[in-house]
C-alpha positions, 0 to 999 in steps of 0.5 A: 726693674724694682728694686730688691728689698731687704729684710726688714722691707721685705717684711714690711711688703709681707705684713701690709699685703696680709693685714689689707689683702693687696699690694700695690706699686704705689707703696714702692717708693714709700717703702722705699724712702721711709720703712719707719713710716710705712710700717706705722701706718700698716700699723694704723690702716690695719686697725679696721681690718683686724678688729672691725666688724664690717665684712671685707667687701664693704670695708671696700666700699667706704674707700671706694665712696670716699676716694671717689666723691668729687671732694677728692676724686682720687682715681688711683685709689678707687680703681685699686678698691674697686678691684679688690671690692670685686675680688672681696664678692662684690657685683657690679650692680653694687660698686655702681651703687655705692658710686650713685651714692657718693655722687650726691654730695653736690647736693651740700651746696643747697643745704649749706648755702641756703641757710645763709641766703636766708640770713642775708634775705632776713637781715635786708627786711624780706624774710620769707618766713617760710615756717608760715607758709603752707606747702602746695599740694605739689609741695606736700607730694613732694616731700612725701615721696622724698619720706617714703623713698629715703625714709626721712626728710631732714628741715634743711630740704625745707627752703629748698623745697618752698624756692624751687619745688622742680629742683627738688623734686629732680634730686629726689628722683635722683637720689632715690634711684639706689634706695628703689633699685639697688641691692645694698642693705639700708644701713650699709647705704647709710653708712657710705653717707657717714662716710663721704659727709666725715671725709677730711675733704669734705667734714659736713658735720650736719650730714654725718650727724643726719647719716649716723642717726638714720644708720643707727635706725637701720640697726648700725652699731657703735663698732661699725659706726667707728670703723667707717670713721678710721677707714675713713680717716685713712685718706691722709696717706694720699699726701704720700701716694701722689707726693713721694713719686714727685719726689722720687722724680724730681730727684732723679731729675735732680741728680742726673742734671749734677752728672751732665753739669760741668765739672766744678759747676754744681748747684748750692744745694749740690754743696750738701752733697761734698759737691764744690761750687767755685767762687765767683771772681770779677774782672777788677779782681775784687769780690762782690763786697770790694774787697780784693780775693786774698784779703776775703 
């Protein structure tokens, strides 16, 4: 059974629920714990929300691409967003589309890790110097479809495209599947792009820079440009949401083996709380360090 709030917490539970739309139980025990904290931070999630200009679906759907892209994968938050997502306008089509465009962050392993194998290839005397090298006619097809598909090819597809053109063209077909079947505006895509590459799991600075251009092509402004980075930004809090209840649980854990405890027996750590721990006495009478107990 919760707990009944006081006034002040009571407050608190109301102002969150109305600046963001929801409550959830996983703010209990934070409410609970530290109304000081919990108020600073409505204070700070609420920024987007009552100065930003996205509409409230898609504000949903930066949380639900950042809580679901495999560098967090934080399941509670994107049933939480998903839910209020829907409840916001959103169709399924749409959550599934922001979920197929979180799912290409692995691609990151290529771009990231192929300029260094580049390095390593250059440095033992077998640079391919592939800016010498023409492209095959699959090649060029390749990086026409991937053009005409996402509209743009950025240079660190380059190697990619010359040491494997099938791996490449595979991700092109996966990762044009939303910009030639879904229903989101270009620049919301983007967007979503900007958000999981600046995500404080992941800070792809090279990605965010390619998303946060192609954004602005498609007509993105500053202000909401800025708003998918503090809604983004907003996932430090999870420290809490999945810490605070292992606290909560371990203290109860904690307390109630203090009750069970013999009595005089407690912990050092109980001793904070008026809790006597009995000194040890040896068999010869003396303490640990030789001394006799009433010369101690």
């Amino acid at each position: 059974m919760a707990k009944k709030l006081d006034a002040r917490r009571q407050d608190l539970k109301v102002n969150f629920t109305q600046a963001r739309g929801y409550w959830s139980a996983l703010w209990d025990d934070i409410l609970e714990l530290s109304p000081d904290y919990f108020e600073a931070y409505t204070d700070l999630s609420s920024v987007p929300w009552r100065t930003g200009p996205l509409e409230p679906k898609v504000k949903e759907f930066v949380y639900i691409a950042v809580d679901s892209a495999t560098t967090h994968l934080y399941n509670t938050g994107t049933g939480i967003h998903i839910a209020n997502a829907l409840r916001h306008g959103a169709s399924r089509d749409e959550v599934m589309e922001v979920l197929m465009i979180a799912s290409v962050l692995g691609i990151h392993t290529m771009t990231d890790s192929l300029p260094i194998m580049m390095d390593v290839l250059k440095a033992a005397g077998k640079d391919p110097k592939l800016s010498a090298k023409k492209l095959s006619a699959r090649q060029q097809e390749i990086k026409a479809e991937f053009t005409k598909n996402r509209g743009f090819f950025p240079p660190v597809f380059e190697p990619i495209l010359h040491f494997s053109p099938d791996f490449m063209q595979a991700y092109t077909d996966l990762s044009s599947v939303p910009w030639k079947m879904g229903v989101l505006e270009p620049k919301v895509r983007e967007l979503l792009y900007v958000a999981i590459d600046a995500s404080t799991t992941h800070l792809y600075n090279a990605g965010t820079r390619t998303h946060m251009t192609n954004a602005v092509k498609y007509g993105a402004t500053v202000e909401e440009i800025m708003e998918v980075l503090m809604l983004t930004a907003s996932i430090g809090v999870h420290t809490m949401t999945e810490s605070v209840p292992i606290l909560m649980e371990e203290h109860r854990k904690f307390v109630a083996a203090q009750k069970k405890a013999p009595k005089g027996l407690k912990t050092a750590a109980a001793g904070k709380a008026g809790l006597k721990i009995p000194a040890r006495k040896p068999a010869n009478g003396k303490t640990a360090n030789g001394l006799t107990g009433a010369g101690a």
